[in-house]
C-alpha positions as CSV (number, residue, x, y, z in Angstrom):
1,X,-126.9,-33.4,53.7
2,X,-123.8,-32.0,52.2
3,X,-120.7,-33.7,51.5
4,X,-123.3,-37.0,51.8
5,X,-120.9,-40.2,50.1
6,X,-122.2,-43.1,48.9
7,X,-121.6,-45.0,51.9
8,X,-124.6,-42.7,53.4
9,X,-126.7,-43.2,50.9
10,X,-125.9,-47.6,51.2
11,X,-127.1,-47.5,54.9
12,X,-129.9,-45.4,54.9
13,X,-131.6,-47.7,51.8
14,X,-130.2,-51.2,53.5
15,X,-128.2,-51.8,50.9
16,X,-124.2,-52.3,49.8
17,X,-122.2,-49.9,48.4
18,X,-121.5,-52.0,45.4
19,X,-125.3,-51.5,45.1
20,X,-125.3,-47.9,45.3
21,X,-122.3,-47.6,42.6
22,X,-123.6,-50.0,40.2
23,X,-127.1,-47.8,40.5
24,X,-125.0,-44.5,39.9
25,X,-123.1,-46.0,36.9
26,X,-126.5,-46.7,35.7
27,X,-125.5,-50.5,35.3
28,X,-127.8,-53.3,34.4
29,X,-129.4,-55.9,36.6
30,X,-130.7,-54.0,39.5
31,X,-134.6,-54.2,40.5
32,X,-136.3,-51.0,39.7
33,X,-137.9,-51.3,43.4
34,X,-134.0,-51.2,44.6
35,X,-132.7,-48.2,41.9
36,X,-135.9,-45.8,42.7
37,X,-135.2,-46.5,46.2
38,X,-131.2,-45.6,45.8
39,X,-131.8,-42.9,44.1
40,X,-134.9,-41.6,46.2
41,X,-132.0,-41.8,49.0
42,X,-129.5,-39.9,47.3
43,X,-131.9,-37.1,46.1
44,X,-132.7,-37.1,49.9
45,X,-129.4,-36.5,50.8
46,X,-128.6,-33.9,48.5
47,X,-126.2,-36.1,46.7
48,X,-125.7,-35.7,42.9
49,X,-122.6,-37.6,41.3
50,X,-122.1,-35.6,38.2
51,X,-122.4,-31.8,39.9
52,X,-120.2,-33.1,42.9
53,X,-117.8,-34.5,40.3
54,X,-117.7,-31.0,37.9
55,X,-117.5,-29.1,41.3
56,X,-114.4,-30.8,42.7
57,X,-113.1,-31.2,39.4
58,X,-111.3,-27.8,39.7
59,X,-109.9,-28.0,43.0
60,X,-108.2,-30.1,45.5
61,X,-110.8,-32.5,46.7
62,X,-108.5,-34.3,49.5
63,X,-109.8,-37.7,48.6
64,X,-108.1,-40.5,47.6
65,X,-110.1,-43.4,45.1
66,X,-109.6,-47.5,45.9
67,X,-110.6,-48.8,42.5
68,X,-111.5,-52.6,43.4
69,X,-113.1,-55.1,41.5
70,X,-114.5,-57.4,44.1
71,X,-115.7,-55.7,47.3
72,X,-115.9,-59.3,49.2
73,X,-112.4,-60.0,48.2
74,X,-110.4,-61.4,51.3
75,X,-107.2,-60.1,49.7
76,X,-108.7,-56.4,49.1
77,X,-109.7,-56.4,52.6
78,X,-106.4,-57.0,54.4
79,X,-104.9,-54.5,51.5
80,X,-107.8,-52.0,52.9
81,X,-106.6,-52.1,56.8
82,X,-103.3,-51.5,55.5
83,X,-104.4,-48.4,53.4
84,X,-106.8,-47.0,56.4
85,X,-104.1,-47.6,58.9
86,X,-101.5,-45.0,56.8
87,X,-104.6,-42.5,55.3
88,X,-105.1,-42.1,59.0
89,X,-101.3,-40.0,58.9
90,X,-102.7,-37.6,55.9
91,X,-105.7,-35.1,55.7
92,X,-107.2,-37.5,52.8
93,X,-110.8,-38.8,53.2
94,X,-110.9,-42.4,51.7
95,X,-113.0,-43.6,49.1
96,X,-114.3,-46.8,47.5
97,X,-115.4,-47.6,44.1
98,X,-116.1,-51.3,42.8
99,X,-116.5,-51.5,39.2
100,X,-117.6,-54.7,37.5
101,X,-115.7,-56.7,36.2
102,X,-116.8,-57.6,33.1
103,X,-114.0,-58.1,30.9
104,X,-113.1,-55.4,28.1
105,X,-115.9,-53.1,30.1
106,X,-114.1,-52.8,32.9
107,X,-111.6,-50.5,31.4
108,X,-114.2,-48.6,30.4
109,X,-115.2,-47.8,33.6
110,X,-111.7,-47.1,34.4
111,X,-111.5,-44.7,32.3
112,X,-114.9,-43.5,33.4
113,X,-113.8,-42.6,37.0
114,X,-110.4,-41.0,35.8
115,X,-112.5,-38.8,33.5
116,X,-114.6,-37.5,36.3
117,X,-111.9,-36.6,38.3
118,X,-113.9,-37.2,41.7
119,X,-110.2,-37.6,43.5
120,X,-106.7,-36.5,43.7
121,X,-105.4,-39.9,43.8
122,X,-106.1,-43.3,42.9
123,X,-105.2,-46.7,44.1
124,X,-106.2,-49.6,42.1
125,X,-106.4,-53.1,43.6
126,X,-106.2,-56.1,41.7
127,X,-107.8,-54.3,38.6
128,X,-105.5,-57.1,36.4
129,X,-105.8,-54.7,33.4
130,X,-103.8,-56.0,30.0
131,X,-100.4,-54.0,29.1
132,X,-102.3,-52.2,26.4
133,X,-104.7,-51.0,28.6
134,X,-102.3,-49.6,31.6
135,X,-100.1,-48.1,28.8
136,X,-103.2,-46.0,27.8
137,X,-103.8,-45.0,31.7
138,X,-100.5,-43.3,31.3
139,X,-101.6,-40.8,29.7
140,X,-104.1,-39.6,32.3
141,X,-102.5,-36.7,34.2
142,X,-103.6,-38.5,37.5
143,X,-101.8,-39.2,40.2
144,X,-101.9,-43.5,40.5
145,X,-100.4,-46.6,42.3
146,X,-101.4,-49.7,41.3
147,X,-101.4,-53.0,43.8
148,X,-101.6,-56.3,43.2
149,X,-99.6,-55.9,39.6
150,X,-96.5,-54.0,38.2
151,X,-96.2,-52.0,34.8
152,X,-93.3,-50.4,34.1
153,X,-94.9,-47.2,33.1
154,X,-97.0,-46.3,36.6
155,X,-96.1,-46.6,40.1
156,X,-96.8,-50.2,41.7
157,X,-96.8,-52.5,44.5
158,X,-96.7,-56.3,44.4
159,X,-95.3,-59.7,45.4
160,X,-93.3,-62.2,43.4
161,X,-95.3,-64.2,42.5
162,X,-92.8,-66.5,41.0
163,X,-90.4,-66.6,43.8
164,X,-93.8,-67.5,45.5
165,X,-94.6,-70.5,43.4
166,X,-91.3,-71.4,43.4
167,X,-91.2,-71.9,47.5
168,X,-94.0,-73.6,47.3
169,X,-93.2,-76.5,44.6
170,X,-89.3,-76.5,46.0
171,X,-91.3,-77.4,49.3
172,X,-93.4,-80.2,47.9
173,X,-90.4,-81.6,45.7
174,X,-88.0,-81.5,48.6
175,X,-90.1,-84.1,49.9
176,X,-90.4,-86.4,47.4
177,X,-93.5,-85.3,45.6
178,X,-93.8,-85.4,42.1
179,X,-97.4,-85.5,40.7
180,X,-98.3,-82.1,42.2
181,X,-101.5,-80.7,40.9
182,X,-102.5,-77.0,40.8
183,X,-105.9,-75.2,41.7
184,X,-106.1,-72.1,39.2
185,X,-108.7,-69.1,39.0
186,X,-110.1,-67.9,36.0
187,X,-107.0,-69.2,33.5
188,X,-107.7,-66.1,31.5
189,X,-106.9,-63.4,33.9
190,X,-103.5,-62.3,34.5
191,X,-102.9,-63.7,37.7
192,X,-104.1,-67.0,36.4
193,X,-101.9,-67.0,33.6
194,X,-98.7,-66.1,35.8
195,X,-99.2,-68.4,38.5
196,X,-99.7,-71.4,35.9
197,X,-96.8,-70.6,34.2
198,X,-94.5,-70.4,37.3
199,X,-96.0,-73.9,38.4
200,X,-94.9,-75.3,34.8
201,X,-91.4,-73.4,35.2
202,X,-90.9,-75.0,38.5
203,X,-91.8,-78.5,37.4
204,X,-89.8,-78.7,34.0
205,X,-87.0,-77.4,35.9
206,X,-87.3,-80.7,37.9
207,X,-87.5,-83.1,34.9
208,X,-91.5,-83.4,35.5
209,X,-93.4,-84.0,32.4
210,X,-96.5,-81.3,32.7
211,X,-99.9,-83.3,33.1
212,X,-103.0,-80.9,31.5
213,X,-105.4,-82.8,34.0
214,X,-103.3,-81.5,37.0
215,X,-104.2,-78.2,36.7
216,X,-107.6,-77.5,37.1
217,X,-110.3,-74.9,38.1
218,X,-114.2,-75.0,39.6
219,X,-116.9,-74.4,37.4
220,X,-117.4,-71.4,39.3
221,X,-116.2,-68.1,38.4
222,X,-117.6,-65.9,40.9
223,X,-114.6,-63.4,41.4
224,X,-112.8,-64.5,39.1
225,X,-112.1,-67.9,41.0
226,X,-110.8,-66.6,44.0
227,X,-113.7,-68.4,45.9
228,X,-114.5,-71.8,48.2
229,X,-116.6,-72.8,46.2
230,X,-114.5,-73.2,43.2
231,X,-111.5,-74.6,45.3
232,X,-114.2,-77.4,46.4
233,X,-115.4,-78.3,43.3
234,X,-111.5,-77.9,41.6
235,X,-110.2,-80.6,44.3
236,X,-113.2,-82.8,43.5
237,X,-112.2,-83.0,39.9
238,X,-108.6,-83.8,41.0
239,X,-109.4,-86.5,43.5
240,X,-112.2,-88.3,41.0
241,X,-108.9,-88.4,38.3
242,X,-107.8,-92.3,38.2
243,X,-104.3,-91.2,39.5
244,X,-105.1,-88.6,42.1
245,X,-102.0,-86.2,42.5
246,X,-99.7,-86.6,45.7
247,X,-99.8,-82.9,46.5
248,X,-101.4,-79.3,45.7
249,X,-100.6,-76.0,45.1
250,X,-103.5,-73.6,45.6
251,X,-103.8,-70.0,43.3
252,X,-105.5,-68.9,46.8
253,X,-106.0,-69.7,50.5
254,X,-109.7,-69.1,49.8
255,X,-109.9,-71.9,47.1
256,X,-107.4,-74.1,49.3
257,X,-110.5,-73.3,52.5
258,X,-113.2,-75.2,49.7
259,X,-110.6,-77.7,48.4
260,X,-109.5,-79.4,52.3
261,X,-113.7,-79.2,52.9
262,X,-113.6,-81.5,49.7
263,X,-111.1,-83.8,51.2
264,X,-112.9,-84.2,54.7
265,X,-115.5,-85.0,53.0
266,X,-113.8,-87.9,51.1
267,X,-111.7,-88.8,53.9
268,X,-108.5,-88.4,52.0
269,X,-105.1,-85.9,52.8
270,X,-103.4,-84.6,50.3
271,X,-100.4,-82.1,51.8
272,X,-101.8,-77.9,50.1
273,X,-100.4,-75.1,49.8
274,X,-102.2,-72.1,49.4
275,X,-101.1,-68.4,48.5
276,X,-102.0,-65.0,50.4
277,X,-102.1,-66.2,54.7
278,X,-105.4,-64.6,54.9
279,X,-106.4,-64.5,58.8
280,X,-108.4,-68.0,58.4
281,X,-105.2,-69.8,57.7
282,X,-103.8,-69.7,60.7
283,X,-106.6,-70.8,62.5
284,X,-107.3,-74.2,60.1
285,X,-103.5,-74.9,59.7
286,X,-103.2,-74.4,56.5
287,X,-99.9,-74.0,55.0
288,X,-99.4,-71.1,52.5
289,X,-97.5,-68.3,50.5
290,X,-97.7,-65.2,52.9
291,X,-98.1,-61.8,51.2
292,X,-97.5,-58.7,53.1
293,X,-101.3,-57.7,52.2
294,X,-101.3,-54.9,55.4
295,X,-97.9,-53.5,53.8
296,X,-98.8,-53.6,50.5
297,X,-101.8,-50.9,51.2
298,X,-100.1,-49.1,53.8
299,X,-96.9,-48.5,51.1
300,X,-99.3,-48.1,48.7
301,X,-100.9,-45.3,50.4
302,X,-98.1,-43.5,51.2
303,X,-96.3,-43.9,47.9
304,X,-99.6,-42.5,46.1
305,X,-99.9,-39.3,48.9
306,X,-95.6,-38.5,48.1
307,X,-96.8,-38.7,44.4
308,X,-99.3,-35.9,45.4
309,X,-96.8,-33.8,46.0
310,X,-94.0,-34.7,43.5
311,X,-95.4,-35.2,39.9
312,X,-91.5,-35.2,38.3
313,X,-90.0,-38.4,39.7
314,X,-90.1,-41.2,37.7
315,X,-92.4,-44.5,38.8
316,X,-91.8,-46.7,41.7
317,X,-92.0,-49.9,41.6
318,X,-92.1,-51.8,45.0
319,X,-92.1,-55.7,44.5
320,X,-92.3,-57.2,47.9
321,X,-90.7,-61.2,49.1
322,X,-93.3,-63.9,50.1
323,X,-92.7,-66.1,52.5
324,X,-93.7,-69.9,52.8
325,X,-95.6,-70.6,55.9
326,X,-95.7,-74.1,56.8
327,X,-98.4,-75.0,59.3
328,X,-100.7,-78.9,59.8
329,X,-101.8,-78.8,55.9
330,X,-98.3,-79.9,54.1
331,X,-98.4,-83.2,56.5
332,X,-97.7,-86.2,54.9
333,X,-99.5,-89.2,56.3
334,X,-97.2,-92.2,55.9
């Protein structure tokens, strides 16, 4: 079948597509039962990565790349509507390549996929690459956008995060809260690291003496924290402390979903905030940082598509305004 994607190749075996890439990359930790089946599939198909890759390689190829760590992500998939919504405007077929994230090789399969030059353009989401590394993507002649992050060098889209952060603890100080804790991610990642910070800005701005035990984080670090499970077992760890905190400030409305199943479960309220306004939230009242997610891949898109076309102008950097939404969650219970 010509022009056959990876997506035809996922259904037809009954698998994902994360499966199908990671068999394609020739990663490790697939069954051999599932990688002769893949490939079986592909062969079928008529599909074959490297050929299709040299073939397009020296033409236009009308397809734009999402780079994405974690295809289960709730953030990447209100990011996604927002970049299918706009690629509908453009004659650009969409798409989607999850690499693994895997610390230092990650970048390596950055620069894998910008080598092959499978696309004409490239959106990468949440990829949280170190300065060093994004400073060495400038020198790829490839048109790129990065979202979820900024770098001076390459065209991005992003939030303020520290304006974010800033509502957030303003909100809980306002009320007369002052041992606030904080559920992080993975403390190591970039995100981690700026959203931490931002909380210890906010507080030593208030004359708060920063507590270590406030800030914790699950045992689990499946995607990178951003999980219920790791909220859950972050807010147990905070409400088994022999001075519980008076209020929280979640890295994620995911995490913030596991942390108020931990308090039901304990029969306790402490007022949360979370960061993002996935869909869920409003629906379990939970009170959070809203990112424009749907705007952030729809600007994205069409930022990356003008880019296309104009090579010369220098990069854009698009940093958007979050907004604190306050729903039942931040009730204090007298």
């Amino acid at each position: 079948m010509a022009g056959s994607t990876i997506y035809d190749i996922a259904k037809k075996a009954g698998v994902s597509i994360a499966t199908v890439s990671r068999v394609m990359n020739k990663s490790e930790g697939i069954a051999d039962k599932t990688r002769k089946k893949v490939l079986k599939v592909a062969d079928d198909l008529g599909y074959h990565p490297q050929a299709y890759a040299q073939g397009l390689a020296r033409k236009k190829k009308n397809i734009i790349m999402v780079v994405v760590p974690v295809l289960s992500n709730y953030f990447f998939m209100e990011v996604l509507s927002g970049i299918q919504d706009e690629i509908s405007n453009y004659d650009y077929d969409l798409n989607i390549f999850n690499i693994q994230n895997e610390g230092n090789n990650m970048f390596e399969q950055v620069e894998n996929i910008l080598k092959r030059q499978w696309a004409d353009g490239y959106l990468f989401i949440s990829t949280h690459l170190r300065d060093h590394q994004l400073k060495k993507l400038e020198s790829y002649d490839v048109p790129l956008t990065l979202v979820d992050e900024d770098y001076s060098g390459i065209d991005s889209v992003s939030v303020d995060n520290q304006k974010g952060i800033q509502q957030a603890m303003q909100y809980f100080l306002e009320q007369g809260l002052r041992r606030i804790a904080m559920i992080s991610a993975l403390k190591s990642s970039k995100p981690g690291e700026e959203r931490i910070e931002g909380y210890k800005k906010e507080l030593r701005e208030a004359g708060i003496s920063i507590d270590e035990d406030l800030i914790v984080a699950g045992d689990s670090m499946y995607r990178d924290g951003f999980s219920e499970q790791n909220g859950y077992e972050a807010m147990i760890k905070l409400l088994d402390l022999d001075n519980p905190p008076e209020a929280c400030f979640c890295s994620s409305d995911i995490q913030a979903v596991g942390a108020i199943k931990a308090m039901k479960e304990r029969g306790v309220h402490i007022p949360i905030i979370g960061y993002d306004d996935i869909t869920i939230s409003n629906y379990i009242g939970l009170s959070t940082i809203r990112q424009p997610m749907h705007d952030m891949g729809a600007f994205a898109t069409k930022n990356l598509v003008e880019r296309m076309q104009n090579r010369k102008e220098g990069p854009i950097q698009k940093i958007y305004s979050p907004e604190l939404i306050l729903r039942s969650s931040t009730e204090i219970n007298n």
